[in-house]
TORLUM-280159 format. One record per residue (C-alpha): x, y, z. Coordinates in steps of 0.5 Angstrom, whole numbers, padded with zeros to 4 digits, always signed. Layout:
XYZ
...
***
This chain:
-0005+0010-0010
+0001+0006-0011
+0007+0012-0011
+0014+0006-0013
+0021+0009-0014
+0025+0006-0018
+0032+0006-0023
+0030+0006-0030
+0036+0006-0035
+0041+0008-0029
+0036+0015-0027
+0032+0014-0021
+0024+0015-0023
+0018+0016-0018
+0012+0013-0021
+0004+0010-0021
+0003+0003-0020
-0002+0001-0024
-0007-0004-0022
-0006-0010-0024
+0001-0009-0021
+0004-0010-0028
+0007-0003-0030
+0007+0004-0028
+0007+0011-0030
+0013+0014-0030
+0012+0021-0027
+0015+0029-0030
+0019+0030-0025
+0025+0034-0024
+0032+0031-0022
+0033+0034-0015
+0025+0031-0014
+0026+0024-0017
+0033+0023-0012
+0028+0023-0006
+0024+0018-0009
+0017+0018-0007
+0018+0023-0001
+0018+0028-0006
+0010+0027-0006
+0009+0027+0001
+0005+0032+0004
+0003+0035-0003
-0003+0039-0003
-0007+0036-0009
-0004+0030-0009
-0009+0026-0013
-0009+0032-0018
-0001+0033-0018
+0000+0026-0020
-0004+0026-0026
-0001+0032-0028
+0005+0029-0029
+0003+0023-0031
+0009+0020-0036
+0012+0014-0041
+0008+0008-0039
+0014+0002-0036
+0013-0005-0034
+0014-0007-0028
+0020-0013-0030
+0024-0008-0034
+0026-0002-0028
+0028-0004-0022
+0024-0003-0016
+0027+0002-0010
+0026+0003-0002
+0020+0008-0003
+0024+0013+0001
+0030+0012-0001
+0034+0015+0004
+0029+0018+0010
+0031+0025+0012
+0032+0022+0019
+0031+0016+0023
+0025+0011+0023
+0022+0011+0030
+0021+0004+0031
+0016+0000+0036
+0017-0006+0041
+0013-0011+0044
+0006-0008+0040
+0002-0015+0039
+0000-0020+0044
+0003-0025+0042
+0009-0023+0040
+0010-0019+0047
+0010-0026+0051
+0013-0031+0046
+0020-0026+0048
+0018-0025+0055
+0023-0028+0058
+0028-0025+0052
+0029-0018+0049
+0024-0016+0054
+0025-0019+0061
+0028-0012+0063
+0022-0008+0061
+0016-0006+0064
+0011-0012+0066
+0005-0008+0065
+0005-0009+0057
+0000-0004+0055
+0002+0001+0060
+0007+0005+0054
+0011+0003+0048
+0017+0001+0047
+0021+0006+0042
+0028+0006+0039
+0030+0008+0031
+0034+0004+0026
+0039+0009+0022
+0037+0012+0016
+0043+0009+0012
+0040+0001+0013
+0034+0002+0008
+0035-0002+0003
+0030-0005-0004
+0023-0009-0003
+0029-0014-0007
+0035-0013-0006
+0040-0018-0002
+0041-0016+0005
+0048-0017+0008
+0050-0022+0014
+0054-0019+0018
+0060-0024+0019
+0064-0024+0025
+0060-0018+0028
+0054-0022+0029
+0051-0030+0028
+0044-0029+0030
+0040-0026+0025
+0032-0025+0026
+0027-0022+0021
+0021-0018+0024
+0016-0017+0018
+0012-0010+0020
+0008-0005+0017
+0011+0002+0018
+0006+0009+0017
+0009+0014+0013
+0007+0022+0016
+0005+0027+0012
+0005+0033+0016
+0008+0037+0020
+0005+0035+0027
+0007+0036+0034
+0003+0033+0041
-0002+0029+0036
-0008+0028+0040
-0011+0021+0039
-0017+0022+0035
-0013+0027+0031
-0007+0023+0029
-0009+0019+0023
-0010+0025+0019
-0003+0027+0019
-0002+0020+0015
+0000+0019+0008
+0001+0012+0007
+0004+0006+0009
+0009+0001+0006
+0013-0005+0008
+0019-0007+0012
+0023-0012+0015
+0026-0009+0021
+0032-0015+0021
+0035-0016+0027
+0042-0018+0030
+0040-0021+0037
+0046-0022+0040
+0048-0014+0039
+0041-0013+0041
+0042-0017+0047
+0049-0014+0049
+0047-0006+0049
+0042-0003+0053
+0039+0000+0048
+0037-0003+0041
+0039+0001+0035
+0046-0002+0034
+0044-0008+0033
+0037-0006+0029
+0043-0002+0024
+0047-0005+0020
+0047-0004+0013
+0042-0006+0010
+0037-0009+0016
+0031-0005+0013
+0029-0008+0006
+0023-0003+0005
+0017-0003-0001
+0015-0005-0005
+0012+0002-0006
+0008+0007-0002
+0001+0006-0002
-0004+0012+0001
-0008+0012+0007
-0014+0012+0003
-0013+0004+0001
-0012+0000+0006
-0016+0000+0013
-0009-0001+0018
-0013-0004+0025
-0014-0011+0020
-0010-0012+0014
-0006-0018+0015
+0001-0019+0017
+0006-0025+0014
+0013-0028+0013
+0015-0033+0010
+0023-0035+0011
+0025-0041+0005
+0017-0042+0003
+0015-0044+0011
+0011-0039+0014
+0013-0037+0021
+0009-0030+0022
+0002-0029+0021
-0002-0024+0024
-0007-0019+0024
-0006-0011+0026
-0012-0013+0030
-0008-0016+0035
-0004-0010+0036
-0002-0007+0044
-0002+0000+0042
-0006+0001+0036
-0003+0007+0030
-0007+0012+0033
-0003+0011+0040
+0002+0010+0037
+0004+0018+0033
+0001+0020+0038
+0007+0017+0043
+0012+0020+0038
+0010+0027+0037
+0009+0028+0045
+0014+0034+0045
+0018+0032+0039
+0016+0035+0032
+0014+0030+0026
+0016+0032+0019
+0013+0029+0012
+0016+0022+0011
+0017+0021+0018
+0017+0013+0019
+0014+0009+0024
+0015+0002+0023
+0009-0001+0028
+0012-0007+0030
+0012-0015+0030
+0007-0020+0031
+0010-0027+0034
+0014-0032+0030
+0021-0029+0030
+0026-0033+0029
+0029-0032+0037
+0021-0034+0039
+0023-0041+0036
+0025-0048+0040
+0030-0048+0039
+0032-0041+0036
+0033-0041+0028
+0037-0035+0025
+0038-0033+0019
+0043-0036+0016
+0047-0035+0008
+0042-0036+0003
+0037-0036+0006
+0030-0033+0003
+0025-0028+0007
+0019-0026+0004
+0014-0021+0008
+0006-0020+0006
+0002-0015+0007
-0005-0015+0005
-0008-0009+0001
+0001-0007+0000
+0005-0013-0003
+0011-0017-0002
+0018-0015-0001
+0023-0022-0001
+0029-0021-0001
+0036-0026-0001
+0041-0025+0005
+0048-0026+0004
***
């Protein structure tokens, strides 16, 4: 299934996306279930039958307003560094010249605040005189659909619900001024997610492809196959000793192409247009101003 929030004639409503991609089922929900957005589903036991038990007015996709899946996650994004080859040695001499020279020995994990998220289309706002050097990182993030802690490996893809797209937006300079990352990976609107939530059934996430494109050129393209630590690895790094709850999101990390890996390095500037692909999810693309 395909599980889209979305703002319909000033209410926010949870829906199923059709296959076609052209409309959805609104569903019967009630108001304090609709504000959470698709996060009021996650973890449900009988899912597939609670959807169709509720299944209402059918709306096309052009008239409502397409959300951030999870509008407001509960806490923050767990997000991961250096996860795929590539993309570990076009900024090694970069963001991750301090890190540990043995790439696959653990993951690199910071978080991005919930209040960043944004709409699979909404702009994203530079943040002028704080930071000139804007980056993309078009990645795919893991949604968890229960609670879960000190995940074995080969257990940890059954505590997922689904998986969606997000644009981990990044200002470089404050990345590279502080220690640690989260205030330059934070800023209002740096985590454009979407289009929707599609469930775990869907997709086979070790090879779905993975791409950007700023202004119509490509500058990403890679499939999770060449990630260094894969999913599995990954939820069980972030629940050794620290409870995951439904709706907990991992965004798994970037593939080479950044703006800062380029000679010599381009950021974002205003006006410009970043689209990110996924394939068997969507697309998100949105304006920064």
């Amino acid at each position: 299934m395909k599980l889209a929030t979305y703002m319909y004639q000033g209410q926010r409503g949870v829906g199923l996306v059709s296959d076609d991609l052209q409309s959805l089922r609104a569903l019967r929900l009630d108001g304090a279930q609709a504000e959470q957005g698709v996060a009021a589903l996650v973890g449900r036991d009988g899912l597939a039958d609670y959807v169709r038990e509720r299944l209402g007015q059918t709306l096309r996709l052009a008239d409502v307003r397409l959300e951030a899946p999870i509008p407001r996650p509960r806490r923050n994004i767990f997000c991961v560094g250096r996860n795929y080859h590539a993309h570990a040695r076009e900024l090694s001499a970069s963001v991750f010249k301090e890190n540990d020279k043995n790439v696959a020995s653990w993951p690199i994990v910071f978080s991005k605040v919930p209040e960043c998220v944004t709409g699979p289309y909404d702009d994203v706002s530079l943040p002028v005189g704080i930071s000139e050097q804007i980056d993309y990182e078009a990645e795919l993030a893991v949604v968890i659909g229960a609670q879960c802690k000190n995940v074995a490996r080969d257990q940890a893809l059954q505590q997922v619900f689904g998986y969606t797209i997000v644009n981990d937006v990044t200002a470089r300079d404050v990345q590279m001024r502080h220690q640690q990352w989260d205030l330059g990976k934070s800023f209002d609107t740096f985590c454009p997610m979407g289009p929707w939530l599609v469930t775990a059934d869907e997709i086979d996430s070790a090879d779905v492809q993975v791409s950007c494109q700023v202004n119509g050129q490509v500058r990403q393209n890679a499939s999770t196959r060449d990630f260094i630590f894969d999913i599995p690895t990954l939820i069980e790094t972030c629940s050794r000793g620290i409870t995951l709850y439904p709706g907990d999101i991992i965004a798994t990390g970037t593939p080479a192409g950044v703006g800062m890996g380029m000679t010599p390095p381009t950021y974002l500037k205003s006006s410009d247009r970043v689209r990110v692909e996924i394939q068997g999810i969507g697309v998100i693309e949105n304006k920064f101003v």
